[in-house]
C-alpha positions in Angstrom: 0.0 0.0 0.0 2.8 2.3 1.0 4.2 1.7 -2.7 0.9 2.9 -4.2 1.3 6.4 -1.6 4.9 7.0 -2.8 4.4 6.4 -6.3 0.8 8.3 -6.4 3.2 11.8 -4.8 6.0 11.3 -6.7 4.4 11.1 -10.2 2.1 14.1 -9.0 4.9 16.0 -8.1 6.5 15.7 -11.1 2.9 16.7 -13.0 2.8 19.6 -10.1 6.4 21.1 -11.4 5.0 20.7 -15.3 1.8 23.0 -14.4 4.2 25.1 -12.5 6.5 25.4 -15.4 3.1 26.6 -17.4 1.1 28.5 -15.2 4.0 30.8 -13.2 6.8 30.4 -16.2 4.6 30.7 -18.6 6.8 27.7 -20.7 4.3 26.3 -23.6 3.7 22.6 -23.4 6.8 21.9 -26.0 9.5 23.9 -23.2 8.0 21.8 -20.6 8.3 18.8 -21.6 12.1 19.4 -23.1 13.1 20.9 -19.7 11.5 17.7 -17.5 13.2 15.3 -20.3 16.6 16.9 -19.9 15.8 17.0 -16.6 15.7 13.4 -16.1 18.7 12.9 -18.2 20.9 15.2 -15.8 19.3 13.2 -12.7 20.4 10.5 -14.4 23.5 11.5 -15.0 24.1 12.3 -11.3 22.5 8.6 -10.6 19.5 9.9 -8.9 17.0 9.3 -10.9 17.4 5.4 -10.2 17.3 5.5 -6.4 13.9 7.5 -7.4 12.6 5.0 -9.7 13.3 2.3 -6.2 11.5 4.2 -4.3 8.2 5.6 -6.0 8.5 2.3 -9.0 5.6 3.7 -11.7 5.6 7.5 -10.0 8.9 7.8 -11.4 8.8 5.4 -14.8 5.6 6.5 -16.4 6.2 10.9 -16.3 8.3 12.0 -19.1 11.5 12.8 -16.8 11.9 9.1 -17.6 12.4 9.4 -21.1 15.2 11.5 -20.3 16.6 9.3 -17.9 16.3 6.2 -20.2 18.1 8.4 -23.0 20.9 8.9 -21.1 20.7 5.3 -19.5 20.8 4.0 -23.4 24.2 6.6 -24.5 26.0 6.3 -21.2 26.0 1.9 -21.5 27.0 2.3 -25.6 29.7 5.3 -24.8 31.1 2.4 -22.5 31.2 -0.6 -24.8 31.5 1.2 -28.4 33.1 4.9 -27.5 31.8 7.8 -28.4 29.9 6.6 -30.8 27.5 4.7 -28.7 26.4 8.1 -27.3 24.2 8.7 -30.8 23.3 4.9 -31.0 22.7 4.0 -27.4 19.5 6.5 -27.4 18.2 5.1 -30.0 18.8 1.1 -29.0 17.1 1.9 -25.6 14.2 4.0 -26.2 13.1 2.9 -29.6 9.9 1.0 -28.7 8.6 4.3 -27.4 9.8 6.5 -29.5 8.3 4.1 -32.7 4.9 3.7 -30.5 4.5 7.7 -30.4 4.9 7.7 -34.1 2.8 5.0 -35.1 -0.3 5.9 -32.2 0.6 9.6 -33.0 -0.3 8.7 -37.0 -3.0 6.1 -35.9 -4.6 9.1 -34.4 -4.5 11.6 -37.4 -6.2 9.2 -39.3 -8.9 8.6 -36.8 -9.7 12.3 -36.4 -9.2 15.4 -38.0 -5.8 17.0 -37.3 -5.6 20.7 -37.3 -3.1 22.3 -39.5 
């Protein structure tokens, strides 16, 4: 039960610092998400973003901070094995399931409804 708590005030408080980056910023939805991916990816840089992911599980996997963390998860083990190199193809070996699912539900979508622009 206590996992459920943690998780549930974690993954708002990440959602609480997007509005905040909205509403008092006034960041559009684009700057927001770029500034919780890259900050995921410098928390995960530092190795906090894992101890995070421990202790709130889906609060800290499913918000967007994760992306950035997984991004920088994916260069940092290819920089290892392959040099630098690995920084390009590591992002892409990791988070390539959902970057292809955005593009695929993202086009499902435009055919299922009308698109504006």
């Amino acid at each position: 039960m206590g996992k459920f708590i943690y998780a549930f005030l974690v993954g708002g408080g990440i959602c609480v610092i997007g509005q905040i980056l909205m509403d008092v910023f006034k960041l559009t939805p684009a700057h927001t998400m770029c500034t919780l991916v890259v900050t995921g990816a410098i928390l995960g840089g530092f190795n906090l973003y894992e101890p995070l992911i421990k202790f709130a599980g889906a609060g800290a996997t499913v918000p967007i901070s994760s992306f950035g963390n997984s991004l920088f998860q994916g260069a940092w083990h290819e920089v290892q094995r392959d040099g630098i190199i690995g920084a390009i193809t590591g992002i892409f070996e990791i988070t390539s399931a959902g970057i292809s699912s955005a593009i695929i539900f993202g086009f499902l979508a435009a055919l299922l409804f009308k698109p504006k622009g």
